[in-house]
Each structure stands twice: as C-alpha cells, then as structure tokens.
PyMOL Python script that loads the backbone (N, CA, C, O; Angstrom):
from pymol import cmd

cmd.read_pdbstr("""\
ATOM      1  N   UNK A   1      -5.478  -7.077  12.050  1.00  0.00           N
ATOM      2  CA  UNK A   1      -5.569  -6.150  10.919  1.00  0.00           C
ATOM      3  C   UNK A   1      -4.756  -6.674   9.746  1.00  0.00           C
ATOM      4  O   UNK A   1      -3.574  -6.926   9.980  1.00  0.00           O
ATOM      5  N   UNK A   2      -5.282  -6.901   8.356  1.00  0.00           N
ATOM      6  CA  UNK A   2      -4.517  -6.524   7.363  1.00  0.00           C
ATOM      7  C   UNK A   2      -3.916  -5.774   6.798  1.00  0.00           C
ATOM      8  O   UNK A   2      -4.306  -4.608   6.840  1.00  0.00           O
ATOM      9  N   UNK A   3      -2.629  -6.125   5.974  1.00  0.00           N
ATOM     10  CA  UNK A   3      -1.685  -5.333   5.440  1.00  0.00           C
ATOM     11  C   UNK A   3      -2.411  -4.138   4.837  1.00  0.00           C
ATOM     12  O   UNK A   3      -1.858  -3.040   4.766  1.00  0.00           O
ATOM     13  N   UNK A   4      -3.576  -4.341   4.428  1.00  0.00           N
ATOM     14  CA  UNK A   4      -4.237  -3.316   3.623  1.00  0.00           C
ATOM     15  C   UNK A   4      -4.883  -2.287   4.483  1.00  0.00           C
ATOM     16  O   UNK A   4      -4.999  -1.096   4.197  1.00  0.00           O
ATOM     17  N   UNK A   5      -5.382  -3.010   5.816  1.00  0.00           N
ATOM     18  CA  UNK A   5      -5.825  -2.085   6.448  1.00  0.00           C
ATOM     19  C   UNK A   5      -4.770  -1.070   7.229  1.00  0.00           C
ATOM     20  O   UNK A   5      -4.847   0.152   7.351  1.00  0.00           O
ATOM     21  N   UNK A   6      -3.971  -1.794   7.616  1.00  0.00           N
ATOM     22  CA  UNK A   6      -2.531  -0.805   8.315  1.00  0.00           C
ATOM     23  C   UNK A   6      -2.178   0.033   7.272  1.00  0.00           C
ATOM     24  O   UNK A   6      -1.731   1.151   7.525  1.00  0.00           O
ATOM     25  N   UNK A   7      -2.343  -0.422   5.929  1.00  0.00           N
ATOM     26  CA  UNK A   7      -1.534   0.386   5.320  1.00  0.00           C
ATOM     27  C   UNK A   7      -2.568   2.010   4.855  1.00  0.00           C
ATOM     28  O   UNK A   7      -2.044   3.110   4.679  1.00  0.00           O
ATOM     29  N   UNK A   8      -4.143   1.709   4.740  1.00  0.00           N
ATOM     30  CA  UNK A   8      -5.122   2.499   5.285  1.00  0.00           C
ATOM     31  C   UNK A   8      -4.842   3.751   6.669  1.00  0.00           C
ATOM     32  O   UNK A   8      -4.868   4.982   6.662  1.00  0.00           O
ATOM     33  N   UNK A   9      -4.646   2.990   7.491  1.00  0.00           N
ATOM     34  CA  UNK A   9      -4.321   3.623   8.852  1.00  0.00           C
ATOM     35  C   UNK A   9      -3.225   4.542   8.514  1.00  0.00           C
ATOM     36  O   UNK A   9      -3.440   5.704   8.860  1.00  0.00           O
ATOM     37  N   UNK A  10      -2.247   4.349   8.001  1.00  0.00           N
ATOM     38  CA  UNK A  10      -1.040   5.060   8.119  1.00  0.00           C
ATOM     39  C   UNK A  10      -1.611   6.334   7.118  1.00  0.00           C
ATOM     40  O   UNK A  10      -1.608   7.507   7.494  1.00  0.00           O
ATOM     41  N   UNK A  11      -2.064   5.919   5.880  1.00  0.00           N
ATOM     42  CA  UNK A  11      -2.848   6.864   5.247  1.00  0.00           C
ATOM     43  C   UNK A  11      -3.776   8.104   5.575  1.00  0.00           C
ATOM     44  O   UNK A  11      -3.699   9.272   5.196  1.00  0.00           O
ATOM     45  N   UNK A  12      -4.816   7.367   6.529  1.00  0.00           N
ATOM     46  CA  UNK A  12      -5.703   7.960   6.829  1.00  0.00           C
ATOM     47  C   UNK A  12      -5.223   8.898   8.043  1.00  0.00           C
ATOM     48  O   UNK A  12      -6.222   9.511   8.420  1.00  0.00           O
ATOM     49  N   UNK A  13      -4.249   9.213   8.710  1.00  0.00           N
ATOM     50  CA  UNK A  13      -3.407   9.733   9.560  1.00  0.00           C
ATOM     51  C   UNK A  13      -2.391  11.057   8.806  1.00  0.00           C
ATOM     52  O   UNK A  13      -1.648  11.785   9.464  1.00  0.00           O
ATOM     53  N   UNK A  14      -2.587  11.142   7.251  1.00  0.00           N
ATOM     54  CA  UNK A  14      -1.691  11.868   6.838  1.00  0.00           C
ATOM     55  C   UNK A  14      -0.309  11.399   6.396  1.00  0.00           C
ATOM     56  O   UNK A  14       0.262  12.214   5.672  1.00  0.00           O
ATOM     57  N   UNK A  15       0.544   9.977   6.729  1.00  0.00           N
ATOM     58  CA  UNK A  15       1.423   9.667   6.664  1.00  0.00           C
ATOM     59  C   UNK A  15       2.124  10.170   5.442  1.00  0.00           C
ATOM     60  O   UNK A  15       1.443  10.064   4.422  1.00  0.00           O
ATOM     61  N   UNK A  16       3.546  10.793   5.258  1.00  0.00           N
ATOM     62  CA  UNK A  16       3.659  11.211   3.555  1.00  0.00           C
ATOM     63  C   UNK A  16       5.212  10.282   4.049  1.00  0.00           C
ATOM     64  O   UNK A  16       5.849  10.432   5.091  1.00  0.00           O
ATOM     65  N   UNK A  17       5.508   9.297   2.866  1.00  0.00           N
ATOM     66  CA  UNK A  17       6.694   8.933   2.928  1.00  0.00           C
ATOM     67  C   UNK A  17       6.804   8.644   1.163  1.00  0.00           C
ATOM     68  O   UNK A  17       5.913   8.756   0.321  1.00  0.00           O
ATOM     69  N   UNK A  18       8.310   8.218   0.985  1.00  0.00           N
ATOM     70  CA  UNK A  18       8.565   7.637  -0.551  1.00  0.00           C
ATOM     71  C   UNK A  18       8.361   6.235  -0.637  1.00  0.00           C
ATOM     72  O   UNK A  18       7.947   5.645  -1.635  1.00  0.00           O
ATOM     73  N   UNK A  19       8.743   5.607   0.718  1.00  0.00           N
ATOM     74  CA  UNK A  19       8.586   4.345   0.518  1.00  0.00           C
ATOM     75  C   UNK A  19       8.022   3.244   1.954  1.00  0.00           C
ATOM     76  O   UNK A  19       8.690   3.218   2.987  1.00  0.00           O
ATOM     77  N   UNK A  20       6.727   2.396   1.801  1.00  0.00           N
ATOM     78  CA  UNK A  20       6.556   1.875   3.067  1.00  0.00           C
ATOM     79  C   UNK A  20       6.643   0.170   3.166  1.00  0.00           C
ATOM     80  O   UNK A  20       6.631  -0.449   2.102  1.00  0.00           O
ATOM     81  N   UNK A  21       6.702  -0.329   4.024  1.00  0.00           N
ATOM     82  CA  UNK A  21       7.171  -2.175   3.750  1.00  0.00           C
ATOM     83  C   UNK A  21       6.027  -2.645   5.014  1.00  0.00           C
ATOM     84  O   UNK A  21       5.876  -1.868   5.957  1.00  0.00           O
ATOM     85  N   UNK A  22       5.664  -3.251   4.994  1.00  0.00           N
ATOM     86  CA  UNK A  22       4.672  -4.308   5.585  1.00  0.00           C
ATOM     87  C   UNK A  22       5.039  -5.759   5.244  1.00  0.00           C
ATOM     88  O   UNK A  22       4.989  -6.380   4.183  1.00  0.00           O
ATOM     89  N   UNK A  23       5.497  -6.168   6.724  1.00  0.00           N
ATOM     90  CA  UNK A  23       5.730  -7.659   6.578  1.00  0.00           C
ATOM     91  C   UNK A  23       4.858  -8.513   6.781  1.00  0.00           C
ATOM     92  O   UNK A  23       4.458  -8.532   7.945  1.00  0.00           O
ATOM     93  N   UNK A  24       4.205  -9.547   5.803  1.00  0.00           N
ATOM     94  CA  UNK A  24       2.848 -10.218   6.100  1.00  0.00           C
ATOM     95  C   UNK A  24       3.412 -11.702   6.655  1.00  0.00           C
ATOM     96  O   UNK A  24       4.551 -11.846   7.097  1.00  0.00           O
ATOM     97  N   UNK A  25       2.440 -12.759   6.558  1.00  0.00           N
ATOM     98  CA  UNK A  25       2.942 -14.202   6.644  1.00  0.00           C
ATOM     99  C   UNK A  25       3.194 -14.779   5.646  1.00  0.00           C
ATOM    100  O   UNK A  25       3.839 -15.825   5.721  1.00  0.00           O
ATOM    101  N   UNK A  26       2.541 -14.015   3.748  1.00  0.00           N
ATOM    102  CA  UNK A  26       2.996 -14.894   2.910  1.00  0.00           C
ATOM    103  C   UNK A  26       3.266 -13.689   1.979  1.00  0.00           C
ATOM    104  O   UNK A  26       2.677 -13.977   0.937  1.00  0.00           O
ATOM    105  N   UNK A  27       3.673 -12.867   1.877  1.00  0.00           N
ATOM    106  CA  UNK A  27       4.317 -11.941   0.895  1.00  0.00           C
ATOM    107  C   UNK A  27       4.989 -11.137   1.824  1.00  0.00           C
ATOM    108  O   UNK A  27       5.170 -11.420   3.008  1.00  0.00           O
ATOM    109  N   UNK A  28       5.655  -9.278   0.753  1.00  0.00           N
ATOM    110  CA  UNK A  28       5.834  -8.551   1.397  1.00  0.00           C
ATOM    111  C   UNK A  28       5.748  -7.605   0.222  1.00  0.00           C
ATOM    112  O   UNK A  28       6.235  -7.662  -0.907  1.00  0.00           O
ATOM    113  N   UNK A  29       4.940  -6.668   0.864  1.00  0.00           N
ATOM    114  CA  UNK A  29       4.325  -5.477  -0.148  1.00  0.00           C
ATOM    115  C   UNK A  29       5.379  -4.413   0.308  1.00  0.00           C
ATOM    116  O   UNK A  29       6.155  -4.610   1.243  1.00  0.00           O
ATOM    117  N   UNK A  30       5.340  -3.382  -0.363  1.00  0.00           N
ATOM    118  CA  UNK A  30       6.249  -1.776  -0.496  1.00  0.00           C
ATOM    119  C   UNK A  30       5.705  -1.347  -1.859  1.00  0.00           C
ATOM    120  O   UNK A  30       5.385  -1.869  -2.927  1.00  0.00           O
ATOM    121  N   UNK A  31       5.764  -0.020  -1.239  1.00  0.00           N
ATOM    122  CA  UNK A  31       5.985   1.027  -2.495  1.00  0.00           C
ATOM    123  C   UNK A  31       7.126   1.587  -3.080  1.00  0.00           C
ATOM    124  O   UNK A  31       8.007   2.136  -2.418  1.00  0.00           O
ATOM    125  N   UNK A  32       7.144   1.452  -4.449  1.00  0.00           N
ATOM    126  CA  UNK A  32       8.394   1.611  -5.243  1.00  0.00           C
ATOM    127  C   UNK A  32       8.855   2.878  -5.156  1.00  0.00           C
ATOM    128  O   UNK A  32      10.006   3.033  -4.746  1.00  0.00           O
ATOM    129  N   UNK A  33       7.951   4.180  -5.569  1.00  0.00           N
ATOM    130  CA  UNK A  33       8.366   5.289  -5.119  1.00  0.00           C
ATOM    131  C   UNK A  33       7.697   6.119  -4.736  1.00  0.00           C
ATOM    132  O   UNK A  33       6.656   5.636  -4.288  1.00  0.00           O
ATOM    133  N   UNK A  34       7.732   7.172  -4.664  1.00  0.00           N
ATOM    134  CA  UNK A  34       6.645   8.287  -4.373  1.00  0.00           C
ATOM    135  C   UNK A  34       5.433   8.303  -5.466  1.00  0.00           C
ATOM    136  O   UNK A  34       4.320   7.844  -5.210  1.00  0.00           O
ATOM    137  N   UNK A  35       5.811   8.927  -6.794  1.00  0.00           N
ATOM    138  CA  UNK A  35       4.725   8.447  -7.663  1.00  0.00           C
ATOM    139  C   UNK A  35       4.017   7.676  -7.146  1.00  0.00           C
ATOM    140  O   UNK A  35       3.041   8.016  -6.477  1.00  0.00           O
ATOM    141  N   UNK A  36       4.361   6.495  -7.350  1.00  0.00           N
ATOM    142  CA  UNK A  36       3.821   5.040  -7.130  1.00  0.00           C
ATOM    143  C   UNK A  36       2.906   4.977  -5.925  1.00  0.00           C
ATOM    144  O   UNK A  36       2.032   4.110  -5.892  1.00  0.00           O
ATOM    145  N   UNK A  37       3.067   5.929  -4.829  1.00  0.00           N
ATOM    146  CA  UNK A  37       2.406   6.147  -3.745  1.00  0.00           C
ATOM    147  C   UNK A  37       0.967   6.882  -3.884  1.00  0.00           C
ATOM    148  O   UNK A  37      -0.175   6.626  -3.503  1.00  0.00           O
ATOM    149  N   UNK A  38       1.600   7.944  -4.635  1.00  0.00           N
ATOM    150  CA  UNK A  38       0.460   8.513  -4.961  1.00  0.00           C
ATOM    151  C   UNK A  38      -0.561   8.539  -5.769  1.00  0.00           C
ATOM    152  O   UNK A  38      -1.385   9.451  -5.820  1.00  0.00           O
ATOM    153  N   UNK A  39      -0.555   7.277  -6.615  1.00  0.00           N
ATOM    154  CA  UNK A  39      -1.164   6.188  -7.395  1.00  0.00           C
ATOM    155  C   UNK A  39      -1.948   5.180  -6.515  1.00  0.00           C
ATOM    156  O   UNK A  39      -2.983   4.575  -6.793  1.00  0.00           O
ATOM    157  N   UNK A  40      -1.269   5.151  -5.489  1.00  0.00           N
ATOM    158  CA  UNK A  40      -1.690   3.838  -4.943  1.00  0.00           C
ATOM    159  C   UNK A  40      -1.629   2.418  -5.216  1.00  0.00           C
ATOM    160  O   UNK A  40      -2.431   1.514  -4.985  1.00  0.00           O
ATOM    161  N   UNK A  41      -0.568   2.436  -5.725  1.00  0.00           N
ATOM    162  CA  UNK A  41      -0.115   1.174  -6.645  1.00  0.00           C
ATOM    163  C   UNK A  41       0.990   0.460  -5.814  1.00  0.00           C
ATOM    164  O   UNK A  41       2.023   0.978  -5.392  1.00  0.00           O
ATOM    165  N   UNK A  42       0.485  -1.117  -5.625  1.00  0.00           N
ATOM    166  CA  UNK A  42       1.364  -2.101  -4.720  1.00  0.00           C
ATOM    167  C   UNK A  42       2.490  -2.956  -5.436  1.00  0.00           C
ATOM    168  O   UNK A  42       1.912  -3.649  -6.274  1.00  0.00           O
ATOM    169  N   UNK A  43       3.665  -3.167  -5.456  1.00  0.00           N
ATOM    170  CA  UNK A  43       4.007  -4.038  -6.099  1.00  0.00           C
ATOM    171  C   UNK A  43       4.416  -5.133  -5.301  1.00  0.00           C
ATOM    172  O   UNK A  43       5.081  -4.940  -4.283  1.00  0.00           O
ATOM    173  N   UNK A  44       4.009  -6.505  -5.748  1.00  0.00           N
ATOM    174  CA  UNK A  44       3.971  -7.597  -4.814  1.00  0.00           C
ATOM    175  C   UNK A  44       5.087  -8.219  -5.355  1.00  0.00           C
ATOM    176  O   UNK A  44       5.099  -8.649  -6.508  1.00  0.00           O
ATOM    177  N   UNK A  45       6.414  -8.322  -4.270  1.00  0.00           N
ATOM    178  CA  UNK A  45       7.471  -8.981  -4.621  1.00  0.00           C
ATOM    179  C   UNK A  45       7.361 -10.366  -5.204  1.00  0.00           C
ATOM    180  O   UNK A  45       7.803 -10.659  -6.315  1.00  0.00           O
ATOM    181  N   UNK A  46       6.900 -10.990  -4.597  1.00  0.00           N
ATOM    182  CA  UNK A  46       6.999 -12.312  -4.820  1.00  0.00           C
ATOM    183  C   UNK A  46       6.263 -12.839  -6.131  1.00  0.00           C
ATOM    184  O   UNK A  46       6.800 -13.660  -6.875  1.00  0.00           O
ATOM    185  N   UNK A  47       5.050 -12.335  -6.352  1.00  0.00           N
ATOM    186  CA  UNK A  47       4.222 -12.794  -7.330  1.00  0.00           C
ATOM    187  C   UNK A  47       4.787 -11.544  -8.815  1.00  0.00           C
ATOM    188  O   UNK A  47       4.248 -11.655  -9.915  1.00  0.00           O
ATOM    189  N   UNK A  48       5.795 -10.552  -8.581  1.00  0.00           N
ATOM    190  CA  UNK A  48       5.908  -9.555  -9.533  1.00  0.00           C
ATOM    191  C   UNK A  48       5.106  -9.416 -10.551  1.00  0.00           C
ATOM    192  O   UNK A  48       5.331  -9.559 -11.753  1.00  0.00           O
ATOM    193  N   UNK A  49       3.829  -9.028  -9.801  1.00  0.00           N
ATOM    194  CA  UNK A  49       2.531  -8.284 -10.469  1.00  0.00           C
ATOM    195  C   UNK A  49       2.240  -7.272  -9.917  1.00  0.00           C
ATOM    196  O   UNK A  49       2.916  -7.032  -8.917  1.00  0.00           O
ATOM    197  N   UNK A  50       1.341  -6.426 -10.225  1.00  0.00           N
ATOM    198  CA  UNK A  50       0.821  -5.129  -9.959  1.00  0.00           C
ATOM    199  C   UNK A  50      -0.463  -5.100  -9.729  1.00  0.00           C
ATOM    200  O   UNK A  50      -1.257  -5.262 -10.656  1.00  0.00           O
ATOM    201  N   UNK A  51      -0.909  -4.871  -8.340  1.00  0.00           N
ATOM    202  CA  UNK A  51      -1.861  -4.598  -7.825  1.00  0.00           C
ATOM    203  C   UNK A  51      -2.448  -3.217  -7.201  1.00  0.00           C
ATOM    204  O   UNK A  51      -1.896  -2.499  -6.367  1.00  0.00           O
ATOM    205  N   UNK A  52      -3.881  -3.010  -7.905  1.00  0.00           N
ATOM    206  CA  UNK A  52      -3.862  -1.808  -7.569  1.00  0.00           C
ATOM    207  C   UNK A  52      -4.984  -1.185  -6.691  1.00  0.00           C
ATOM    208  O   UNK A  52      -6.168  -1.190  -7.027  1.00  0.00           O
ATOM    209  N   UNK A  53      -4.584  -0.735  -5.721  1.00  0.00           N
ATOM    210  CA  UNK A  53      -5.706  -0.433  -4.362  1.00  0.00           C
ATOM    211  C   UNK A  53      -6.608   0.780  -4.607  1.00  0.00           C
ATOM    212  O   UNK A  53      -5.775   1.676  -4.737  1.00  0.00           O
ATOM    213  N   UNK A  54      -7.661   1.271  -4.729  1.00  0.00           N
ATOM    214  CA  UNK A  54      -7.961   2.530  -4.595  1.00  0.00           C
ATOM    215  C   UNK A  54      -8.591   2.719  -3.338  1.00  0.00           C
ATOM    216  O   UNK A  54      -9.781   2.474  -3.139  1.00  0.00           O
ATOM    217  N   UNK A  55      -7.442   3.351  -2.104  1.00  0.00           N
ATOM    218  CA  UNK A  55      -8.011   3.346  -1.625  1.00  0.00           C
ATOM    219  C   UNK A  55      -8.993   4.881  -0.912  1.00  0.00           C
ATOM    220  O   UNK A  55      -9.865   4.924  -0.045  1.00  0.00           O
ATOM    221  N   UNK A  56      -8.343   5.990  -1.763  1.00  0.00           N
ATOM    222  CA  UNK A  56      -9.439   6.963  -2.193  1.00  0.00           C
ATOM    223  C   UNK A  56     -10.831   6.328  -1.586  1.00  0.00           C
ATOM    224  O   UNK A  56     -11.470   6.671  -0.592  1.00  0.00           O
ATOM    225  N   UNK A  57     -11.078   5.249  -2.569  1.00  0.00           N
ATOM    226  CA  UNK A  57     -12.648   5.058  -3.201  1.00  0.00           C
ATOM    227  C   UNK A  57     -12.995   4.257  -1.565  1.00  0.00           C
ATOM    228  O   UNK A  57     -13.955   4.593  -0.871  1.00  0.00           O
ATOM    229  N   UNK A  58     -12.194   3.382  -1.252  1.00  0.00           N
ATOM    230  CA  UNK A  58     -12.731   2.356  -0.267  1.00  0.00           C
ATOM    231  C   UNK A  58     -12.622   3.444   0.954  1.00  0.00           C
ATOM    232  O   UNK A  58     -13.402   3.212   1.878  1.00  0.00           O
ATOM    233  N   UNK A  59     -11.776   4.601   1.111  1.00  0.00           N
ATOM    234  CA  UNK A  59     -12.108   4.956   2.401  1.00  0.00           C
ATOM    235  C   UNK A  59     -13.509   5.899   2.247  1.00  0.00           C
ATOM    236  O   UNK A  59     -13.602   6.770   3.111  1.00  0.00           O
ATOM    237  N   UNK A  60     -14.313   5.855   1.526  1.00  0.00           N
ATOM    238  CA  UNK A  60     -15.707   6.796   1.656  1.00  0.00           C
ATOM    239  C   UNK A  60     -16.575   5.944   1.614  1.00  0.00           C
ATOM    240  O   UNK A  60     -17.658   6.482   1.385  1.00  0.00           O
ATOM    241  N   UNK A  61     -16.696   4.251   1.782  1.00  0.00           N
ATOM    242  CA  UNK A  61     -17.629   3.814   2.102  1.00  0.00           C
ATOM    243  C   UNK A  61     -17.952   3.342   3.252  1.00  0.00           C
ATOM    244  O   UNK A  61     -19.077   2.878   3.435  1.00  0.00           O
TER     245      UNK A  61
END
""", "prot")
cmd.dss("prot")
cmd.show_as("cartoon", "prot")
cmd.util.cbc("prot")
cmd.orient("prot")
C-alpha cells in the first residue's frame, strides 16, 4: 500500500487527529494542522512544496 492509500484508510475509518506522519522510502509526509487536514493538504518535507490530495473526490470513484 501507498502512503496515499494508508493515509485513505485511516480516513475512510473516521480517523479525526491534528496531526498524522507516514514514513515512506523516499520522503515523509504529515499534516501541519488540523485546518490543513481538513483541506486535505500534504506538505512534503523534503521537496517543501504543497501537494494537494482530494481525496473527497478519489474516494467516490
């Protein structure tokens, strides 16, 4: 599974937190804060850009 999909799973389960970390093999994603959660907005340490998931949209297909 990908980071994206675990991070799906935890979602799709109800999970409510401020902040979650997923350790991959070549980054490490978290959410900055709650807002930010509820945006759905990733910030990728390493590359410090902003990536943004909807995953709303991807879990109804």
């Amino acid at each position: 599974a990908t980071d994206v999909e675990t991070w799906r799973s935890y979602t799709a389960r109800g999970e409510s937190f401020s902040s979650f970390f997923v350790k991959s093999c070549f980054t490490e994603f978290f959410l900055v804060s709650t807002d930010w959660w509820r945006r759905n907005v990733w910030l990728l340490s390493e590359e410090k850009s902003l990536v943004i998931f909807d995953l709303r949209d991807t879990r109804t297909r």
